[in-house]
C-alpha positions as CSV (number, residue, x, y, z in Angstrom):
1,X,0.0,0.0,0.0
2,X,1.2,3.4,-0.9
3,X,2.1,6.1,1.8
4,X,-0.8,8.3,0.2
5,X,-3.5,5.3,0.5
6,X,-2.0,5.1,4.2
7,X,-2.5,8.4,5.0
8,X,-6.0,9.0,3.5
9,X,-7.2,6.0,5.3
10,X,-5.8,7.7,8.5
11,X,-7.2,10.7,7.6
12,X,-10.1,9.0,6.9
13,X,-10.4,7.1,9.8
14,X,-9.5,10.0,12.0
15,X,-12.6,11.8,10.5
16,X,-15.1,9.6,10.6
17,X,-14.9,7.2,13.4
18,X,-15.8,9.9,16.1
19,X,-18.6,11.2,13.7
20,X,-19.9,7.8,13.8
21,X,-19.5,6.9,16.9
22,X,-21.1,10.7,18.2
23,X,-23.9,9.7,15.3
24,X,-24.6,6.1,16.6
25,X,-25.0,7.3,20.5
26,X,-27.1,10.4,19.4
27,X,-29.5,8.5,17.5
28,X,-29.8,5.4,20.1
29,X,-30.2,8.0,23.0
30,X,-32.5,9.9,20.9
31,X,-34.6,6.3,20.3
32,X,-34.3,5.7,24.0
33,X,-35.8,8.9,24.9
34,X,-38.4,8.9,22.6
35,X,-39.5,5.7,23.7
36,X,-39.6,6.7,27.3
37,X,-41.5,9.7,26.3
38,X,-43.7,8.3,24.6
39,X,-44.5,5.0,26.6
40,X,-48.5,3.9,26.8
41,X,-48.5,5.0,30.3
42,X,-47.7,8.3,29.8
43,X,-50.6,8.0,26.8
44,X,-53.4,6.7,29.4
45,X,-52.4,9.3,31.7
46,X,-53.3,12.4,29.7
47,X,-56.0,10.8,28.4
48,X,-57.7,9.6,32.3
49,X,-56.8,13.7,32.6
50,X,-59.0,14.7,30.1
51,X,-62.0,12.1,30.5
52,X,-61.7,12.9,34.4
53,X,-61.6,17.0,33.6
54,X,-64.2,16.6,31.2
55,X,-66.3,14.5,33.3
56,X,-66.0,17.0,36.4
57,X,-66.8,19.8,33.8
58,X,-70.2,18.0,32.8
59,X,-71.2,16.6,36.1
60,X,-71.0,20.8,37.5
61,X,-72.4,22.2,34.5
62,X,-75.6,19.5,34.9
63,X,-75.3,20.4,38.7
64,X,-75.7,24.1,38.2
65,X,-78.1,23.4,35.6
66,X,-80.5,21.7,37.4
67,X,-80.3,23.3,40.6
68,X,-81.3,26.6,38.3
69,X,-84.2,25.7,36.5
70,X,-85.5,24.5,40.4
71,X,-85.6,27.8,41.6
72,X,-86.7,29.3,38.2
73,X,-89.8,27.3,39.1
74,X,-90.1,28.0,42.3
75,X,-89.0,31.4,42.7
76,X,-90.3,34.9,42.1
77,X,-88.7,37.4,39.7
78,X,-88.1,39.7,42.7
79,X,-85.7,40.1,45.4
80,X,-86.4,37.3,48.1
81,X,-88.3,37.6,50.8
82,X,-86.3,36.6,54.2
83,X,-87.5,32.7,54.4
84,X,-87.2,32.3,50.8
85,X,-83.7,33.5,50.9
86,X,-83.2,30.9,54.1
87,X,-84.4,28.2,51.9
88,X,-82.0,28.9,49.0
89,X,-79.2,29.3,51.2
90,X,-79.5,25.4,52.5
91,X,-79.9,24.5,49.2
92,X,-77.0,26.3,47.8
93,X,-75.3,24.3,51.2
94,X,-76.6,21.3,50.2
95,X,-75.8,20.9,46.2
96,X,-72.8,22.3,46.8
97,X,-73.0,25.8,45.0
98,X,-71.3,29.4,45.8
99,X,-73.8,31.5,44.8
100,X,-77.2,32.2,42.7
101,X,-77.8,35.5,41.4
102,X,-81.2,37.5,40.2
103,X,-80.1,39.9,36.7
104,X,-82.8,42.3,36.0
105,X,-82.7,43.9,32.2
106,X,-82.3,48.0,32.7
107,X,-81.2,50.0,29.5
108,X,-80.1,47.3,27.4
109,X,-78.1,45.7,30.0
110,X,-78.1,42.7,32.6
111,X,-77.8,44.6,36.4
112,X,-77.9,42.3,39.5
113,X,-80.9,43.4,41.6
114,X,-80.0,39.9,44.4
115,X,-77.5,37.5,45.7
116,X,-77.6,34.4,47.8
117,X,-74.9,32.9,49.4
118,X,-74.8,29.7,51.7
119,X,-74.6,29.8,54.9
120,X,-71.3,30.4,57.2
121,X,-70.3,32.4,54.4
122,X,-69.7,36.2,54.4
123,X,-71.7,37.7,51.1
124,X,-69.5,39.6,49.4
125,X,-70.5,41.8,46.4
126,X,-68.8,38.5,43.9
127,X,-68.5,38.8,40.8
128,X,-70.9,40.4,38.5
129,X,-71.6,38.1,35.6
130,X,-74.4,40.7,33.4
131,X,-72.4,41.0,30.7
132,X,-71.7,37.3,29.9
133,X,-75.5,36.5,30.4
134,X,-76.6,37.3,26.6
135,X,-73.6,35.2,25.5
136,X,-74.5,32.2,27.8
137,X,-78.4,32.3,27.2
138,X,-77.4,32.3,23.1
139,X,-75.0,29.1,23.9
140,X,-77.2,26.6,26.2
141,X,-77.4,29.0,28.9
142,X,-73.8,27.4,30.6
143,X,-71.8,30.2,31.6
144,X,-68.1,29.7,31.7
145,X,-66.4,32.9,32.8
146,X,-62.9,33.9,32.6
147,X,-63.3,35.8,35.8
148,X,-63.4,32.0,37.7
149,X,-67.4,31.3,38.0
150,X,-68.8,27.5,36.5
151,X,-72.9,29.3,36.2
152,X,-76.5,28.2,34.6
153,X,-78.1,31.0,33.3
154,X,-82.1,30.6,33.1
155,X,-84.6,33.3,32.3
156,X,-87.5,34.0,34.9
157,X,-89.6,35.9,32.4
158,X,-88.3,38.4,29.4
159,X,-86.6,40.4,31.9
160,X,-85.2,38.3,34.6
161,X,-82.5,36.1,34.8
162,X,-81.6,33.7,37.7
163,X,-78.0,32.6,37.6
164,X,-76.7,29.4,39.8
165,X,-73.2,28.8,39.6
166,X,-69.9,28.1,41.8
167,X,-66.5,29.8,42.0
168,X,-63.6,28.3,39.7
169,X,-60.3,29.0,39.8
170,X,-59.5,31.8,36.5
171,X,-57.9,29.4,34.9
172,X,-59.6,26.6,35.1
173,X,-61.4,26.8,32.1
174,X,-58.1,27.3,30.0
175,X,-56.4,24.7,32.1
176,X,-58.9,22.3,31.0
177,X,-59.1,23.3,27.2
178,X,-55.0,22.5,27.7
179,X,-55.5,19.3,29.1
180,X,-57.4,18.8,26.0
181,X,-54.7,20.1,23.3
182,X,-52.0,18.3,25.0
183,X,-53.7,15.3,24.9
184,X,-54.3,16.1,20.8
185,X,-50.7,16.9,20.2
186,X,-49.5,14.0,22.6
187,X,-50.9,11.4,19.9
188,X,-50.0,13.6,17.0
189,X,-46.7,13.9,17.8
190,X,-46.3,9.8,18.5
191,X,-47.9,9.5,14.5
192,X,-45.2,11.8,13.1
193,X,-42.3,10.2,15.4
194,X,-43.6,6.7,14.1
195,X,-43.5,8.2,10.6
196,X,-40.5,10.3,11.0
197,X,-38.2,7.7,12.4
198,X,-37.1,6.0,9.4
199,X,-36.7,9.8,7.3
200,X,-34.6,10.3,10.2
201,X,-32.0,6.9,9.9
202,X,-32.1,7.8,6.1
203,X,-31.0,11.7,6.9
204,X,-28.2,10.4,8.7
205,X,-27.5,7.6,7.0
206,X,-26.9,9.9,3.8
207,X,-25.3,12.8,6.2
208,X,-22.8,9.9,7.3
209,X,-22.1,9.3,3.3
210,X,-21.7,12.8,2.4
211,X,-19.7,13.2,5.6
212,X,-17.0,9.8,4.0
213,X,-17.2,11.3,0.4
214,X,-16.0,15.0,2.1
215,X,-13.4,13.1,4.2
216,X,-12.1,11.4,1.7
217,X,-11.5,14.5,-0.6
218,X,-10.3,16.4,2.2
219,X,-8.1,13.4,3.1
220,X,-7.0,13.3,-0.6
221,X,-6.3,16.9,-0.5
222,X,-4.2,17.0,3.0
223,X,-2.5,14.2,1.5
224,X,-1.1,15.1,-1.9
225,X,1.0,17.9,-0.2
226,X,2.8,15.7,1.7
227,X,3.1,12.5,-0.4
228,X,4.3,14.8,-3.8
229,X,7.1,15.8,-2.2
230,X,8.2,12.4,-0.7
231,X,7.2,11.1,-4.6
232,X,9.3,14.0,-6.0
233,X,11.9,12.7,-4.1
234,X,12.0,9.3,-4.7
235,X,12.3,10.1,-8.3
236,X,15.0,12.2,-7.8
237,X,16.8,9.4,-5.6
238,X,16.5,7.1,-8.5
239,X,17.8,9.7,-11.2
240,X,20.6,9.7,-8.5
241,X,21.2,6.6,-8.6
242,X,21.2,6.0,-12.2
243,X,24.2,8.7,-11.7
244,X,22.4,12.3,-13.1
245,X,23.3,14.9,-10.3
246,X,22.0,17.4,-12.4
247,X,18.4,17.1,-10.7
248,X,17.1,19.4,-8.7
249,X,13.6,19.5,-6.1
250,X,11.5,22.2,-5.9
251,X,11.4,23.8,-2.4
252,X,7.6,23.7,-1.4
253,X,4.7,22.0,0.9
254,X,6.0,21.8,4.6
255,X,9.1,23.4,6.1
256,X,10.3,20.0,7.3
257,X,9.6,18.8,3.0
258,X,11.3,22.3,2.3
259,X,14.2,21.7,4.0
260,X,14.6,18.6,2.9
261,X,14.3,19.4,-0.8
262,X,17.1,22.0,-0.4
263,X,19.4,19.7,1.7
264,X,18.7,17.1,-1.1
265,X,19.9,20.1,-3.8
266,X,22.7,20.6,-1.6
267,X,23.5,17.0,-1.4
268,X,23.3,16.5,-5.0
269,X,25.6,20.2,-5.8
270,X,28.2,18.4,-3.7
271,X,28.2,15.0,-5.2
272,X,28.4,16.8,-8.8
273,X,31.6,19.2,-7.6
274,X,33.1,16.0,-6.4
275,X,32.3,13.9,-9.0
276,X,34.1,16.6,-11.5
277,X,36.8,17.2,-8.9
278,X,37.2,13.5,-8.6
279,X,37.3,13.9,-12.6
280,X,40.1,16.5,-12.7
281,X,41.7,15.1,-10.2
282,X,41.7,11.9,-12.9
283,X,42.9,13.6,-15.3
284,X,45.9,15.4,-13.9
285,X,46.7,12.0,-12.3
286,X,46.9,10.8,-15.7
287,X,48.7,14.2,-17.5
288,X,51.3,13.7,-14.7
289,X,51.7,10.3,-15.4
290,X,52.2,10.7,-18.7
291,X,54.3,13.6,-18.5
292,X,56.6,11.8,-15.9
293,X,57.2,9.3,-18.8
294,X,58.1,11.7,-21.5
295,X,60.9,13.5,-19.1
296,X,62.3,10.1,-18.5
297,X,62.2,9.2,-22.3
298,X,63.6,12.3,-23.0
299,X,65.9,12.8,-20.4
300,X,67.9,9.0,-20.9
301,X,68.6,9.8,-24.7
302,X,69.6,13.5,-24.0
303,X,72.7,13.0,-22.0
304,X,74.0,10.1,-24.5
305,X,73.1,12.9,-27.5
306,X,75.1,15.6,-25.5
307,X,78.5,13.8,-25.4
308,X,77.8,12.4,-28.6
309,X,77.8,16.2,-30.0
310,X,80.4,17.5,-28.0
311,X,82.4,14.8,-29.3
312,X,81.4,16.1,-33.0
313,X,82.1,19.5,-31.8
314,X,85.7,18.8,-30.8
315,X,86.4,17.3,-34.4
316,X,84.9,19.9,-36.0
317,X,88.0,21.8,-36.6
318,X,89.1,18.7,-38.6
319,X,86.5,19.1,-40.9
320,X,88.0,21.0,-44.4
321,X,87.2,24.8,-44.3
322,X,85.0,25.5,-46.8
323,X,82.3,22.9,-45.0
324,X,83.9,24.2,-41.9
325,X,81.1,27.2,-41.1
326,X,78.7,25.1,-42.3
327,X,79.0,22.1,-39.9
328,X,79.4,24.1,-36.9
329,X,76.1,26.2,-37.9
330,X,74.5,22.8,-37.9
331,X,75.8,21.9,-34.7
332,X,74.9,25.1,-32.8
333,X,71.1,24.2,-34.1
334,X,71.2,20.8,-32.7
335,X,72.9,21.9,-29.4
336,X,69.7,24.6,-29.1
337,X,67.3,22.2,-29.8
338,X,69.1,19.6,-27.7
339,X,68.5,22.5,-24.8
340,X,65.1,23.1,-25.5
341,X,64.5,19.2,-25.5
342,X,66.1,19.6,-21.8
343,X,63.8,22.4,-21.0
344,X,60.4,20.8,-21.8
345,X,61.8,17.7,-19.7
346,X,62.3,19.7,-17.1
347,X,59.1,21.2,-17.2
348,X,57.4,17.8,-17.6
349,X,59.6,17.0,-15.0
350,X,57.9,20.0,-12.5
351,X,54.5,19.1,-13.6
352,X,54.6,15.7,-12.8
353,X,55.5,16.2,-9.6
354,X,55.9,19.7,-7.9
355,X,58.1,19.9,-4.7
356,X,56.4,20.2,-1.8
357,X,56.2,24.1,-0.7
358,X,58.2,25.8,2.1
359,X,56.0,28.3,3.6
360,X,57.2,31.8,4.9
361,X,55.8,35.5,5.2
362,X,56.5,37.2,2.0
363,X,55.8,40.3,0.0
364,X,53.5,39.5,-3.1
365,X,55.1,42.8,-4.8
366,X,58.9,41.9,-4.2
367,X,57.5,38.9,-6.3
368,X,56.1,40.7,-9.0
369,X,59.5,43.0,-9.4
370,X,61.9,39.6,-9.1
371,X,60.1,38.2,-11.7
372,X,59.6,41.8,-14.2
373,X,63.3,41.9,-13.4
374,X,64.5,39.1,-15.5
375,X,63.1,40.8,-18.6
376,X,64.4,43.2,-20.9
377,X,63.9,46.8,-19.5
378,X,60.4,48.1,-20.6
379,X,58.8,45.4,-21.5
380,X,56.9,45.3,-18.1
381,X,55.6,47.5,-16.3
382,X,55.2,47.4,-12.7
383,X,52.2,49.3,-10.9
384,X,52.1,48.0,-7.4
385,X,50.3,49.2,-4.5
386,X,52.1,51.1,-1.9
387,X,51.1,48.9,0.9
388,X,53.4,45.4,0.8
389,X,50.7,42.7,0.1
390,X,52.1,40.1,3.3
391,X,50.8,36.4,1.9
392,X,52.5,33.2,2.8
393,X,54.0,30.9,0.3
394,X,57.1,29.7,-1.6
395,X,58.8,31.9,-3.0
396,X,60.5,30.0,-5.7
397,X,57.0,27.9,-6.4
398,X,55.1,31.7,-6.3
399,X,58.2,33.2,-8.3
400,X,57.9,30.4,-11.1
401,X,54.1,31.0,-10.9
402,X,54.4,34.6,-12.4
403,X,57.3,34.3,-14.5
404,X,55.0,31.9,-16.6
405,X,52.2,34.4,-16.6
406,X,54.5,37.1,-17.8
407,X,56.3,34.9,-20.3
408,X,52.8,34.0,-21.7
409,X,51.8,37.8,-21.9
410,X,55.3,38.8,-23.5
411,X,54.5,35.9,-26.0
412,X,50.7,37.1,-26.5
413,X,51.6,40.6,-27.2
414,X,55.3,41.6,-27.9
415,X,54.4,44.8,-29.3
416,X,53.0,46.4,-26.5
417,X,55.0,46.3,-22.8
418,X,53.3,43.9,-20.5
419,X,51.4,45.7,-17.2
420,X,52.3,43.8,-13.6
421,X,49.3,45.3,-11.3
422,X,48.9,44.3,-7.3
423,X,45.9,45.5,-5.2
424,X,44.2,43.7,-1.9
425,X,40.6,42.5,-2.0
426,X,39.3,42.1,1.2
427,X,41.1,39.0,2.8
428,X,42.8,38.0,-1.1
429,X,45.7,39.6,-2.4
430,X,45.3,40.0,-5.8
431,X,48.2,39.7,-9.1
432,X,47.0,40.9,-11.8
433,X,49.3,40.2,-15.6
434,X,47.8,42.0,-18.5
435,X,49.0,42.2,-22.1
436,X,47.6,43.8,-25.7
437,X,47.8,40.4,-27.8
438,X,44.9,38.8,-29.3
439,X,42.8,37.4,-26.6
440,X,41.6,34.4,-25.4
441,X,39.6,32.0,-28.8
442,X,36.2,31.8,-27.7
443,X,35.5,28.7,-25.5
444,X,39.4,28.6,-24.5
445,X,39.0,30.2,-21.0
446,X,37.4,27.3,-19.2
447,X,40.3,25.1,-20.7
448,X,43.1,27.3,-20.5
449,X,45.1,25.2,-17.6
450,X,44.5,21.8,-18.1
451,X,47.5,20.2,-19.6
452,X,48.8,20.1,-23.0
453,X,46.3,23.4,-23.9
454,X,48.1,26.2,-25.7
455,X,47.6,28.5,-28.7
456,X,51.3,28.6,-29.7
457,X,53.3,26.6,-32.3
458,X,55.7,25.7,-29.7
459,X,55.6,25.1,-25.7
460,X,54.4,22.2,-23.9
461,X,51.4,23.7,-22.7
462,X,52.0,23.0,-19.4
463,X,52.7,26.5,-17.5
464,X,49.2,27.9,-17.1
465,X,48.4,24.3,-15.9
466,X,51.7,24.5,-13.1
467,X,50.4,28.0,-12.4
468,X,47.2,26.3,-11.1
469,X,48.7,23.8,-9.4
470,X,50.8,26.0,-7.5
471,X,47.7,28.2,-6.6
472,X,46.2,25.8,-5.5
473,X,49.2,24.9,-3.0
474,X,48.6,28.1,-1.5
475,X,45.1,28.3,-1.4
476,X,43.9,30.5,-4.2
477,X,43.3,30.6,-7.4
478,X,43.9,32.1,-11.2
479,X,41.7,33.1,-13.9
480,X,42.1,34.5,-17.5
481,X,39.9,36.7,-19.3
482,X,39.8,38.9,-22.3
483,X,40.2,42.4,-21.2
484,X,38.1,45.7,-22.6
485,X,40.2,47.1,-25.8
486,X,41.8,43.9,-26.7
487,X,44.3,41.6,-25.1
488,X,44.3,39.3,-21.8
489,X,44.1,39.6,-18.3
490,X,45.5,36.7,-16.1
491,X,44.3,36.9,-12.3
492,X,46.3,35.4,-9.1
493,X,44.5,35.5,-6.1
494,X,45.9,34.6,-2.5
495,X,44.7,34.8,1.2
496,X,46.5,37.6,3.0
497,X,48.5,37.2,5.7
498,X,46.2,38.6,8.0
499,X,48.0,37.6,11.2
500,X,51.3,39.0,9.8
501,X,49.4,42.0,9.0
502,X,47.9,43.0,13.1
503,X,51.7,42.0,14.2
504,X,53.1,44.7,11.6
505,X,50.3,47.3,12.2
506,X,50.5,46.3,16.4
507,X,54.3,46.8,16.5
């Protein structure tokens, strides 16, 4: 399995394994509740509430009913005479009743004109029920008022009402009518849970699939940025290994995948540099291999062709005189060659193996006028800083260094005088040999010191490469480059002698 499908099925499974589980325990608690809620007992209850409230209801509305159409026929339309009003008091007493009122129509309203209480209790002024009595007498004559009174209404004649009637809490009435709607919405609501149950399951069944098919893109999408990298790199291991250093990562998704792409980059720029340093190093292994075998084939034949000559020297006087001039013209061209057959030995010789430097506090400019010195006057010019540039090196190894970079200028441009130029650059001192020959062929910089490179007829085309080499021994460098109006410009960089430098300037 792939490190992406691992990490999307984490992902995955770190999304949606609480959701479920949170899902599952909602909708059994929800289940359990409803069941508990909605248990038959619960059912029974409200509904033995409602038959016993409306039951009560009826059995006082038939009570004050009846008890008012008695004294409707036994009673005047006129306030009650003292043992009438006894007589209605025990009966009020006796069916159980607060009150019975006498209404008398005046101006188009219901006044109370009499009041009977039973007895042992103080008659108050109550509550005056005239302006529910049309409403009452229009409905079946049952008066149920807001202001807490359960009353008959009955009419005496056209203009006398008798009300009989008890006192009711105010809300009784409403408290009654909400036994009744919660008893309605009880069962209404245990239809639409019964019919609601399974749209519920299928809600959440479909919220739990749009919840995987979300986690699973978002798992996709937290996962590419962290597998593309890793996949980037693998590939780029591989290319590695098939030995192409040239690749490169691009820096981006995490810091930690950041840094690793440009320590990989890293990696790889210093496996290239030493695979081409391994490569020079290779080569010149090789050039100074073969150029040790050249100075020892030409060194064994040169000494045996040396006393051979001198030996033809010494008869030349024998030879007859017209020839004479002639043979000893011939010789002098053989013994020059002879010594510039000893001087590329020697230089194979130096390139094949270089001594090992002694290293001591020197001026960089006294090196510069040594080696301008051994040339014929004006044909170098010296423009050196006025400061002594303090490196440490050899000073025959550093000496033989710039006497091939003049010698190569002098060659490159013998018309013009050759310019000798020393300046400090930070911590590098810097030699600088310039000349007004041709230039440098394009494409000829970047080979211009290996071994056996060279632009001239004759020369072994080994002193720009010993110049490197001894650069190198001191820890710097040398470049050549075309310079602006024509000719060449060879650099020599060294570190300064900085330590040398705070003992001068401190003492």
């Amino acid at each position: 399995m792939t490190l992406r499908a691992r990490l999307v099925l984490a992902l995955l499974a770190l999304a949606l394994l609480p959701t479920a589980v949170f899902t599952a325990f909602t909708l059994v608690q929800l289940d359990r509740a409803t069941a508990h809620w909605f248990r038959p007992g619960v059912d029974r209850a409200l509904e033995s509430a409602l038959q016993t409230s409306k039951t009560a209801l009826v059995r006082m509305e038939a009570t004050v009913t009846a008890r008012a159409e008695d004294w409707v026929a036994a009673l005047p339309p006129a306030v009650l005479a003292p043992e009438r009003r006894a007589a209605v008091r025990e009966g009020l007493r006796a069916s159980g009743l607060d009150f019975m009122q006498l209404y008398r129509r005046h101006g188009g309203r219901w006044e109370r004109i009499d009041q009977v209480v039973p007895p042992g209790v103080i008659e108050a002024r109550g509550v005056d029920l005239g302006p529910e009595i049309d409403a009452a007498l229009a409905a079946g004559r049952v008066l149920h008022s807001p202001r807490g009174a359960l009353a008959a209404a009955t009419p005496l004649d056209s203009a006398h009402v008798l009300v009989a009637g008890m006192w009711v809490p105010p809300d009784f009435f409403a408290d009654v009518a909400r036994v009744s709607e919660g008893r309605s919405h009880y069962s209404r609501l245990g239809v639409m849970v019964d019919v609601q149950r399974p749209y519920t399951w299928l809600l959440v069944s479909g919220l739990m699939v749009a919840l995987a098919a979300l986690a699973v893109l978002l798992s996709a999408v937290l996962a590419r940025p962290l597998t593309r990298p890793l996949s980037e790199l693998a590939a780029a291991l591989e290319r590695v290994a098939g030995g192409d250093l040239t690749v490169r990562l691009r820096a981006h998704g995490a810091r930690e995948l950041r840094t690793l792409a440009l320590a990989f980059n890293a990696m790889t720029g210093r496996l290239a540099a030493a695979r081409e340093a391994l490569k020079q190093a290779e080569r010149e292994a090789a050039w100074r291999e073969v150029a040790r075998r050249v100075a020892h084939e030409i060194k064994n034949p040169l000494t045996t062709l040396r006393y051979a000559l001198h030996r033809v020297q010494r008869r030349a006087a024998l030879v007859p005189e017209p020839e004479r001039q002639a043979v000893q013209q011939s010789l002098d061209a053989i013994l020059l060659e002879l010594e510039n057959l000893a001087t590329m030995a020697e230089q194979f010789s130096q390139y094949a193996r270089l001594p090992e430097p002694r290293i001591v506090p020197l001026d960089l400019g006294e090196v510069a006028r040594a080696a301008a010195a051994l040339h014929e006057p004006g044909a170098v010019r010296l423009a050196l800083g006025g400061e002594p540039l303090r490196v440490r090196g050899d000073r025959l190894l550093l000496s033989r260094a710039v006497h091939n970079l003049v010698i190569n200028a002098c060659e490159a441009g013998p018309e013009a005088p050759v310019e000798i130029r020393t300046r400090a650059e930070g911590a590098l001192a810097v030699l600088e040999v310039l000349d007004r020959g041709p230039g440098l062929p394009p494409g000829l910089a970047e080979r211009a010191f290996d071994p056996y490179v060279s632009t001239k007829d004759r020369g072994s085309g080994l002193g720009l490469s010993l110049v490197r080499d001894v650069a190198r021994q001191h820890g710097g460098g040398v470049t050549l480059e075309n310079r602006e109006g024509g000719g060449a410009c060879a650099r020599l960089t060294l570190p300064l002698d900085l330590e040398d430098g705070r003992e001068a300037g401190t003492g």
